[in-house]
Residue frames as qw, qx, qy, qz and C-alpha x, y, z in Angstrom:
[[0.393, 0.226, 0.873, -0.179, 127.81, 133.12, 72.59],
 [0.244, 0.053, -0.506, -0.825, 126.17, 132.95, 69.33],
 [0.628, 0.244, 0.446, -0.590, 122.04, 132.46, 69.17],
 [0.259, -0.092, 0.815, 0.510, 120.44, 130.01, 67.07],
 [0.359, 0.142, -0.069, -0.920, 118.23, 131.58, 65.04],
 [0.467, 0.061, -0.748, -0.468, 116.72, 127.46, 63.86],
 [0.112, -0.062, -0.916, 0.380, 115.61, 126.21, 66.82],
 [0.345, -0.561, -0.741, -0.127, 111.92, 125.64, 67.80],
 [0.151, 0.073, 0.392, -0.905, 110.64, 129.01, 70.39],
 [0.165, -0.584, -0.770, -0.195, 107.81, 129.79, 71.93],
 [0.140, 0.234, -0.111, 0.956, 106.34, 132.91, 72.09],
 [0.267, -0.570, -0.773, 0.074, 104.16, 134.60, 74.85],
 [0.069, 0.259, 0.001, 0.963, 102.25, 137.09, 75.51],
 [0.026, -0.351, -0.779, 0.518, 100.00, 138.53, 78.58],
 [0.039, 0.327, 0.481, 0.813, 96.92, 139.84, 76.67],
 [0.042, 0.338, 0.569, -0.749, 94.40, 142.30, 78.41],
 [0.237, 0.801, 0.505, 0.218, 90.82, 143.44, 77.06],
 [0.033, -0.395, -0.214, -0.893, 90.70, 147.17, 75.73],
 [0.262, -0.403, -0.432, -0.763, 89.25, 149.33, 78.16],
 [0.791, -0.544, -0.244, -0.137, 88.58, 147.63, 81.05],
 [0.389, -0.712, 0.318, -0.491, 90.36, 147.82, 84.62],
 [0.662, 0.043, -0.734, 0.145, 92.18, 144.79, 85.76],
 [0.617, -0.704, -0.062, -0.345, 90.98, 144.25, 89.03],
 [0.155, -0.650, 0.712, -0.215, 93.63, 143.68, 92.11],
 [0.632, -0.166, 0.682, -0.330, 94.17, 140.08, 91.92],
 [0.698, 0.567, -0.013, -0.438, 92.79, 139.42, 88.44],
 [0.670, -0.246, 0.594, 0.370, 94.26, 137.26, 85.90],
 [0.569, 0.590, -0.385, -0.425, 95.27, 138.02, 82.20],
 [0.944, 0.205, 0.258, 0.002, 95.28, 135.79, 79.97],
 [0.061, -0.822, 0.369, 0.430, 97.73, 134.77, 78.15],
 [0.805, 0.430, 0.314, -0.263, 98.56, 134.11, 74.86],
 [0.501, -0.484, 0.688, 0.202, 100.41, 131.83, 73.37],
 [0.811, 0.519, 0.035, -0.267, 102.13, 130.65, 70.13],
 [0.606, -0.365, 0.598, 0.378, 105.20, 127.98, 68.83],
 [0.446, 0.790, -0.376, -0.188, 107.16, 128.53, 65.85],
 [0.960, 0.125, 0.007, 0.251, 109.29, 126.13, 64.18],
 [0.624, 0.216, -0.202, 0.724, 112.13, 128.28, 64.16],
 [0.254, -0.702, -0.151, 0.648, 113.12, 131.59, 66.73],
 [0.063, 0.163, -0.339, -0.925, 113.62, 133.72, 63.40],
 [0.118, -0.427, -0.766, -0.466, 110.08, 133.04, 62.79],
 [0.322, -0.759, -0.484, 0.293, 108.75, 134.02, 66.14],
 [0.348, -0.288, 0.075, 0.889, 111.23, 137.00, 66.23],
 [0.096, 0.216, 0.557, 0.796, 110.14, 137.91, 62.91],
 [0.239, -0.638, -0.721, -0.126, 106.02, 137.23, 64.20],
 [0.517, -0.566, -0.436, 0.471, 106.93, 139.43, 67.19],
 [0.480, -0.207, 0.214, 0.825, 108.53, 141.74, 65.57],
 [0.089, -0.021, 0.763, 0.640, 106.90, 142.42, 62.65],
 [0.295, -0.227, -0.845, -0.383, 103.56, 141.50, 62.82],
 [0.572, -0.577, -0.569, 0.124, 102.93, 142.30, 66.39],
 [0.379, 0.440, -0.356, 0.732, 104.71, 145.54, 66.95],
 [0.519, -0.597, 0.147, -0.593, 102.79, 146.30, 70.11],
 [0.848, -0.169, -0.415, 0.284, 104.94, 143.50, 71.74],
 [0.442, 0.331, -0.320, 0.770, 106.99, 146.09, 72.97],
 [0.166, -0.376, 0.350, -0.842, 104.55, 147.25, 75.35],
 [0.876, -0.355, -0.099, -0.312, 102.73, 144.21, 76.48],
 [0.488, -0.632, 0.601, 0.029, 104.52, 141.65, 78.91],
 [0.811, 0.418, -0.276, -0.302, 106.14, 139.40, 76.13],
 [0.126, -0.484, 0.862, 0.085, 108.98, 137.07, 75.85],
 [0.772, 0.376, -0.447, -0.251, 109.97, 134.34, 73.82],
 [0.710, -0.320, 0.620, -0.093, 111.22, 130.47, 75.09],
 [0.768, 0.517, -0.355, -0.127, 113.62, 129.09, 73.21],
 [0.744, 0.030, -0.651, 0.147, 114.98, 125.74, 74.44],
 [0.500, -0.526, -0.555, 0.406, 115.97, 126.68, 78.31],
 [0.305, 0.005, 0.027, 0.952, 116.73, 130.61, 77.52],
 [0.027, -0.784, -0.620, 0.008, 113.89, 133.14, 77.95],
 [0.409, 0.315, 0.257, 0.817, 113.88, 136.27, 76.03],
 [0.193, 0.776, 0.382, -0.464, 111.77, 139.85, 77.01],
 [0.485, 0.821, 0.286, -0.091, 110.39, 142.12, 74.59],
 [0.064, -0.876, 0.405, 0.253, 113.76, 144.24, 74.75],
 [0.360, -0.429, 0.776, 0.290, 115.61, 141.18, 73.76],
 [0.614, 0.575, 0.541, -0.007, 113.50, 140.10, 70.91],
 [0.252, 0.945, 0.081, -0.194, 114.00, 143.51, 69.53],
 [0.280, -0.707, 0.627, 0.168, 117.80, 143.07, 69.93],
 [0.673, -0.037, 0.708, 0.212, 117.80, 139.59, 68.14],
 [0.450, 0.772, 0.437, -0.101, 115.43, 140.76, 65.40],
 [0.113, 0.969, -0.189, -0.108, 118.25, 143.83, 64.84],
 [0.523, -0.458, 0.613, 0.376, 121.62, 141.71, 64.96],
 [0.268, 0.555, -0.575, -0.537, 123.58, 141.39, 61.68],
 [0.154, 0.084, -0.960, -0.217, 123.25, 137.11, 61.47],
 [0.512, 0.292, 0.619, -0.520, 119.23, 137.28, 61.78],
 [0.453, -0.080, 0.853, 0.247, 118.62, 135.01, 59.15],
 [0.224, 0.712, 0.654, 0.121, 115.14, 136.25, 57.35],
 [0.269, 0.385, 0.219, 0.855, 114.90, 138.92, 54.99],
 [0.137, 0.430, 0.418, -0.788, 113.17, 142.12, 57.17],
 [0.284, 0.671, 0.667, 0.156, 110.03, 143.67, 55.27],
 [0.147, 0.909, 0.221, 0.320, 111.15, 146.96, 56.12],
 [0.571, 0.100, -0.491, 0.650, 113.31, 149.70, 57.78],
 [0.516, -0.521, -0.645, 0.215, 113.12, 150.23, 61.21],
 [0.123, -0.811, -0.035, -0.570, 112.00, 153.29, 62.91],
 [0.234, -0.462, 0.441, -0.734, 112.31, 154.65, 66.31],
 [0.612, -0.269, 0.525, -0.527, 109.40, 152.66, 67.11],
 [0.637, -0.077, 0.767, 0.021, 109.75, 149.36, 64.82],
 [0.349, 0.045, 0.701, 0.621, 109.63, 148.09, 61.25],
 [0.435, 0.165, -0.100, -0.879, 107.23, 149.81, 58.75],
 [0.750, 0.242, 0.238, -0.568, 103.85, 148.16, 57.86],
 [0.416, -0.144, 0.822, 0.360, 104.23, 145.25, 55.90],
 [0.486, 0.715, 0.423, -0.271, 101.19, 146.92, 53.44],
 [0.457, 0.307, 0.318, 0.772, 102.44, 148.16, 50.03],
 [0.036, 0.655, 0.266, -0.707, 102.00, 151.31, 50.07],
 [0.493, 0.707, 0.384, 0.330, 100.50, 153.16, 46.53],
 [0.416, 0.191, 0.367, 0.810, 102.18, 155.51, 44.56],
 [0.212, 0.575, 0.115, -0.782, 100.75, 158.99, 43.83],
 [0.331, 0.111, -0.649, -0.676, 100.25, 157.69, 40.26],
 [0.216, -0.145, -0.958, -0.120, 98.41, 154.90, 41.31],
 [0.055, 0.526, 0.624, -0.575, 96.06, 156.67, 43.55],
 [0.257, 0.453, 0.032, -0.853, 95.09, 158.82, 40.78],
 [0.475, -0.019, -0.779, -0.408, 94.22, 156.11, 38.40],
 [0.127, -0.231, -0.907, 0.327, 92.36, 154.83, 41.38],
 [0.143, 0.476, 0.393, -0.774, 89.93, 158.05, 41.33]]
């Protein structure tokens, strides 16, 4: 079964405050964004959000419903459409920041 990377998803995530104790019972919020395509979200999720891997995520694309682990897995397959930003560590893609040169930092001083 092949995925389609064009379809419409929606990604979610269960977002907790910094710091604070969730009481027994408690609700988290949770927080929520739709992409025009699943290689966008992926990408969002991926990319942009690497702490997805440890919050309760997953992605909803038409009746299928993805967890973090499977994000990670789409995001890595050979026919994921969108160009990565970087390569992928242990724990996920580098920073999308440029990073400076050692020349450039010394013209910088």
């Amino acid at each position: 079964m092949t995925f389609d990377y064009g379809l419409p998803a929606d990604l979610f995530m269960l977002k907790r405050k910094v710091g604070l104790k969730r009481k027994a019972g408690a609700r988290q919020r949770l927080g929520y964004r739709r992409f025009a395509t699943a290689a966008e979200a992926i990408r969002f999720a991926v990319e942009d959000f690497p702490a997805i891997r440890t919050l309760n995520a997953w992605l909803q694309v038409g009746d299928e419903r993805f967890d973090s682990e499977d994000i990670h897995r789409l995001y890595l397959k050979d026919d994921y459409p969108l160009r990565r930003r970087g390569p992928m560590s242990a724990s996920g893609p580098t920073s999308g920041r440029m990073r400076r040169s050692k020349a450039s930092k010394n013209k910088m001083a």
